[in-house]
C-alpha positions in Angstrom: 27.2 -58.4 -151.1 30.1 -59.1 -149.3 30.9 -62.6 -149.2 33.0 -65.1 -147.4 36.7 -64.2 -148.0 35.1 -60.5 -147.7 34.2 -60.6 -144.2 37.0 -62.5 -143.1 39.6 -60.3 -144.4 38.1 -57.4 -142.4 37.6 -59.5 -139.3 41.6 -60.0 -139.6 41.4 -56.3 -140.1 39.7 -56.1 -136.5 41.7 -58.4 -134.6 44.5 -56.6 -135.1 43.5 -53.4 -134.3 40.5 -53.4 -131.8 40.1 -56.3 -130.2 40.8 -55.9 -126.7 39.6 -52.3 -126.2 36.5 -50.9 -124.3 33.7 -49.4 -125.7 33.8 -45.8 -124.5 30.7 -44.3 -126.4 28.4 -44.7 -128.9 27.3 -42.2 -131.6 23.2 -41.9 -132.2 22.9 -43.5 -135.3 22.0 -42.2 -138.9 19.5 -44.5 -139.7 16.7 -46.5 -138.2 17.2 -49.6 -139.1 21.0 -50.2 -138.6 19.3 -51.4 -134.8 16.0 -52.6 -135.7 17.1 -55.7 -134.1 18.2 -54.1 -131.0 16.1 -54.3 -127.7 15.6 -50.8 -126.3 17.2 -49.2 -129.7 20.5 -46.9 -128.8 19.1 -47.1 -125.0 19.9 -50.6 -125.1 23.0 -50.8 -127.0 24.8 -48.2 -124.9 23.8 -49.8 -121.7 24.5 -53.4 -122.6 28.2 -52.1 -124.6 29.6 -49.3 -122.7 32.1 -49.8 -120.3 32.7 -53.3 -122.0 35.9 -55.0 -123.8 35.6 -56.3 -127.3 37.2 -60.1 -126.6 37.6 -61.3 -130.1 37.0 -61.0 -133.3 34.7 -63.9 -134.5 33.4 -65.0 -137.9 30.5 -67.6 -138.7 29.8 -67.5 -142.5 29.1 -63.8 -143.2 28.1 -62.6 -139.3 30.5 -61.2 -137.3 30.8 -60.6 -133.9 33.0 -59.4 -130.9 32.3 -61.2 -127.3 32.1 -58.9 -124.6 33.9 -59.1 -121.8 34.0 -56.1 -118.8 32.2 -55.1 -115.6 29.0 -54.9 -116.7 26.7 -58.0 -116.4 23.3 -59.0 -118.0 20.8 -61.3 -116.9 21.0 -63.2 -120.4 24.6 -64.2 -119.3 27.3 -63.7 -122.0 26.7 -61.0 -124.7 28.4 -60.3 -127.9 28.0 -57.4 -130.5 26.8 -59.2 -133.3 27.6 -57.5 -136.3 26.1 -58.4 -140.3 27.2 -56.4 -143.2 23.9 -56.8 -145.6 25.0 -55.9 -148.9 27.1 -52.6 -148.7 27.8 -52.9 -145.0 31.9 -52.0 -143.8 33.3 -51.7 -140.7 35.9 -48.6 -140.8 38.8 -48.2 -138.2 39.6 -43.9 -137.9 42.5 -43.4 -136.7 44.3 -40.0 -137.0 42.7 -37.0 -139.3 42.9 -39.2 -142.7 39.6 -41.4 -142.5 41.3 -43.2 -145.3 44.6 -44.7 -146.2 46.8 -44.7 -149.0 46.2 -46.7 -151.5 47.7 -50.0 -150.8 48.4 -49.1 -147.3 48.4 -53.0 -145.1 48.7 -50.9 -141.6 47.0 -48.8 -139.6 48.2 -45.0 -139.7 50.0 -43.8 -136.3 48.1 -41.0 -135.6 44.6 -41.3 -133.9 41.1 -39.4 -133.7 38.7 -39.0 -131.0 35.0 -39.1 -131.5 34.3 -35.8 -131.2 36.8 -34.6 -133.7 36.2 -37.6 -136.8 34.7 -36.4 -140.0 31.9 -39.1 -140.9 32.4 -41.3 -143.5 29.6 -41.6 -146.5 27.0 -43.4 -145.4 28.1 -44.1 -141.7 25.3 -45.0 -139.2 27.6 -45.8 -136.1 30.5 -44.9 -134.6 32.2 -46.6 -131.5 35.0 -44.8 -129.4 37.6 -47.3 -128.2 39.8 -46.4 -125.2 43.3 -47.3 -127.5 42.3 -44.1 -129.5 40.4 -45.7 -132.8 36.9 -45.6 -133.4 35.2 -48.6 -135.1 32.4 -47.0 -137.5 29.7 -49.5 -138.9 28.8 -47.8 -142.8 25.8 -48.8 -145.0 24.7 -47.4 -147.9 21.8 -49.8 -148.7 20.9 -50.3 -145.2 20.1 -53.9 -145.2 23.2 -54.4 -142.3 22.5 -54.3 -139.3 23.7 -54.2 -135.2 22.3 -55.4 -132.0 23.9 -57.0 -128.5 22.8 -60.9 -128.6 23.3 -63.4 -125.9 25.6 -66.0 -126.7 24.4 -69.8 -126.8 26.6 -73.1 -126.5 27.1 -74.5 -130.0 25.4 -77.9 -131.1 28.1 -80.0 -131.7 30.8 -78.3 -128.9 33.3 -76.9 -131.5 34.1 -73.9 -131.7 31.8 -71.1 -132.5 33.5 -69.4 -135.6 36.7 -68.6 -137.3 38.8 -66.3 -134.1 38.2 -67.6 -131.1 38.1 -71.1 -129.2 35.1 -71.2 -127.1 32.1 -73.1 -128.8 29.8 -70.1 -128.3 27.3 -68.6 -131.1 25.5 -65.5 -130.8 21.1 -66.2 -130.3 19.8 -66.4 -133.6 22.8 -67.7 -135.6 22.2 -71.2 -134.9 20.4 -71.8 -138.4 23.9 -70.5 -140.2 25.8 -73.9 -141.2 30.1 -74.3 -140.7 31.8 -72.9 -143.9 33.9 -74.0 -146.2 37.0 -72.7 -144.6 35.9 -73.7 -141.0 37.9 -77.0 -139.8 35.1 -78.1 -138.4 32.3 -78.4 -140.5 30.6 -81.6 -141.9 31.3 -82.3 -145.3 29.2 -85.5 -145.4 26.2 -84.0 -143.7 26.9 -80.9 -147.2 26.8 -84.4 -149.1 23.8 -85.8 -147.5 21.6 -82.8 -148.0 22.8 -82.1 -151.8 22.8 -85.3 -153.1 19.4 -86.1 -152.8 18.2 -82.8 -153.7 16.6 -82.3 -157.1 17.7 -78.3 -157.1 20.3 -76.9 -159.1 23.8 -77.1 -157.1 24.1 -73.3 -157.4 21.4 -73.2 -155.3 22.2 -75.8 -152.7 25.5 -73.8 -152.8 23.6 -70.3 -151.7 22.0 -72.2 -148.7 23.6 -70.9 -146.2 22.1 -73.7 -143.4 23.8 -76.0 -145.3 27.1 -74.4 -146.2 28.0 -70.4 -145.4 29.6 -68.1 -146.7 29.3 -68.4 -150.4 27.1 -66.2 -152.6 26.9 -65.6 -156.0 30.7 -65.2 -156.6 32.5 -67.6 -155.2 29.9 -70.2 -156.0 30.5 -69.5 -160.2 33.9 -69.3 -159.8 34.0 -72.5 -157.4 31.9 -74.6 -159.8 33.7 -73.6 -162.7 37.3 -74.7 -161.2 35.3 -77.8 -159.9 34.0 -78.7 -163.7 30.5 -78.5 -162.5 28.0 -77.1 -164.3 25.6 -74.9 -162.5 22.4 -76.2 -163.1 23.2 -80.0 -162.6 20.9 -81.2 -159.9 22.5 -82.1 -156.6 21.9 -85.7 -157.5 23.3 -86.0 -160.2 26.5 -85.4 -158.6 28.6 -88.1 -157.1 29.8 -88.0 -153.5 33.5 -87.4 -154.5 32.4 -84.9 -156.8 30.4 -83.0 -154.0 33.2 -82.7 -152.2 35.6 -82.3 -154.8 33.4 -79.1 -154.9 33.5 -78.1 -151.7 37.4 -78.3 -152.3 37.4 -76.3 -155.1 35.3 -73.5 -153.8 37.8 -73.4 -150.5 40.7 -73.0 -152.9 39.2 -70.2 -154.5 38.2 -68.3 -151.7 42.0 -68.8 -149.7 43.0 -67.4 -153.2 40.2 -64.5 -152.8 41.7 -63.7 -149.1 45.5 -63.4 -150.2 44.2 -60.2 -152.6 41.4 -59.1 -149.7 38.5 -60.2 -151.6 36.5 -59.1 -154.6 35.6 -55.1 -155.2 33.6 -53.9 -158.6 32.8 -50.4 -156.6 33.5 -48.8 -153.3 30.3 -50.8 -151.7 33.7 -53.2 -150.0 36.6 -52.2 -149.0 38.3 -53.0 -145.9 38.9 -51.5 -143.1 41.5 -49.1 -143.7 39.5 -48.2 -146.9 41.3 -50.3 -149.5 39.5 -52.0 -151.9 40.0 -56.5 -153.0 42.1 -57.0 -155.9 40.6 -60.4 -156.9 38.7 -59.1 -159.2 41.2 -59.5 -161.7 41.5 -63.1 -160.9 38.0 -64.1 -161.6 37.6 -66.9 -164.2 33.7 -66.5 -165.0 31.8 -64.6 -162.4 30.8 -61.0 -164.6 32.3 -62.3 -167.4 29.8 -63.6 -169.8 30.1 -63.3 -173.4 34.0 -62.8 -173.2 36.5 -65.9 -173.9 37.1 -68.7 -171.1 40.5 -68.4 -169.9 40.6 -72.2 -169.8 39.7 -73.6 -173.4 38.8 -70.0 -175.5 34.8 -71.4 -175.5 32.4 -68.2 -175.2 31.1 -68.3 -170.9 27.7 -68.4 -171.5 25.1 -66.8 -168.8 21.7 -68.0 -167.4 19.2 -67.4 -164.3 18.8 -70.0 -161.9 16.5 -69.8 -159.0 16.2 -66.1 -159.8 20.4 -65.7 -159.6 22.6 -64.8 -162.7 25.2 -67.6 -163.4 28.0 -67.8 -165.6 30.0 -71.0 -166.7 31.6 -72.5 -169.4 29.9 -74.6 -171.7 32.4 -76.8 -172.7 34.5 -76.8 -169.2 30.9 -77.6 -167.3 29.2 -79.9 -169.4 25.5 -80.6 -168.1 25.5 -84.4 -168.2 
């Protein structure tokens, strides 16, 4: 599943290339339940998108979304296209006859491609013609992504909404999904509060994403590992400064993730133009169990916690 540094590196991907634009059109989508969360189905989306101008590029945790701004109005007030990439979801720019770059490619290619005339992508389920010549195309192979216009809700503490944009606006419905680690806003002591006197595993607390977003089952080995923690250690058995001592850790790692566009094993991410992370290569423990830590030569050991594989060091991440 695409995680934090994930999303974010194709939001960057989207605010340089089709923010600002209007919605022309719409394709019917592939599969049904790419809108299952929209009112009125593709009825609905067309009449609440068409016409109108993506404003930004936002990120809270994993959702994404684009404001709308235009001349069409809704009795809701404010809407934005709230985008969520499940666990295979990407959002592809087209432009010109190549749906894909070259390898390695960090622009866009001149040329660009109308909706009538793109071939599909594998596994695309909508396709949005933008009046500066690109399409946007939402793919999904497992399906678990998903689309839908939302209204958009002042945020609970008057900060910002997410990572792209000033206004302290979330979309209905992503109230529940907490500041993450890279967001200069978030609480660290309330993460502290609500860990520390928790008797579940600090994986766990880690994967909650009303408490922290953004991390899954990646970046939260590879966080606790740099961090010395070991997996399974209760959140109270951890100290305050080692909480957030974590929380550093796992934000390092990820700013680290974002300079190689995240983590690929398969074609399930790439970004935008097609391209797949490179961090992969950079991964301490995560996937690596049974081989040599990099750190002290100790054989990474691997367990299930809370149903989720994990993979640590047992001499780096003593459980004390």
């Amino acid at each position: 599943m695409p995680e934090l540094p994930e999303v974010e590196t194709i939001r960057r991907n989207l605010e340089q290339t089709v923010v600002g634009s209007r919605v022309l059109s719409i394709s019917d989508p592939t599969h049904e339940r790419t809108l299952r969360n929209q009112q009125g189905g593709i009825a609905g989306l067309r009449a609440g998108l068409e016409g109108m101008r993506l404003g930004a590029a936002v990120r809270r945790g994993k959702f994404l979304w684009f404001p709308l701004a235009g001349d069409v109005t809704s009795a809701e007030g404010s809407l934005a296209l709230v985008m969520h990439l499940g666990m295979s979801g990407q959002l592809r720019v087209e432009s010109g006859d190549a749906a894909l770059h070259s390898a390695g490619s960090a622009a866009p290619p001149p040329a660009q491609q109308g909706l009538g005339e793109a071939r599909p992508f594998a596994h695309e389920r909508l396709r949005f013609a933008l009046d500066n010549g690109k399409d946007l195309v939402f793919c999904d192979q497992r399906t678990f992504g998903h689309v839908e216009l939302r209204p958009l809700r002042p945020t609970a503490d008057g900060a910002p909404g997410g990572m792209g944009a000033p206004e302290p606006l979330l979309p209905q419905g992503v109230e529940h999904i907490a500041r993450d680690v890279l967001d200069s806003c978030r609480d660290t002591t309330k993460f502290v509060e609500k860990t520390s006197c928790s008797a579940r595993a600090i994986k766990t607390k880690l994967l909650d994403q009303s408490i922290v977003s953004g991390i899954g089952n990646i970046y939260a080995d590879e966080g606790l590992f740099a961090a010395r923690i070991h997996p399974a250690a209760p959140g109270r058995s951890l100290s305050d400064r080692k909480l957030r001592k974590l929380l550093g850790a796992v934000a390092a790692v990820m700013e680290q993730a974002l300079d190689f566009g995240g983590t690929s094993f398969d074609r399930l991410y790439v970004n935008s133009w097609g391209n797949p992370g490179e961090f992969a290569k950079e991964l301490q423990v995560y996937g690596r169990g049974g081989q040599s830590c990099r750190r002290c030569g100790t054989r990474l050991d691997k367990m299930i916690i809370d149903g989720r594989s994990s993979v640590f060091c047992p001499r780096c991440q003593r459980k004390r």
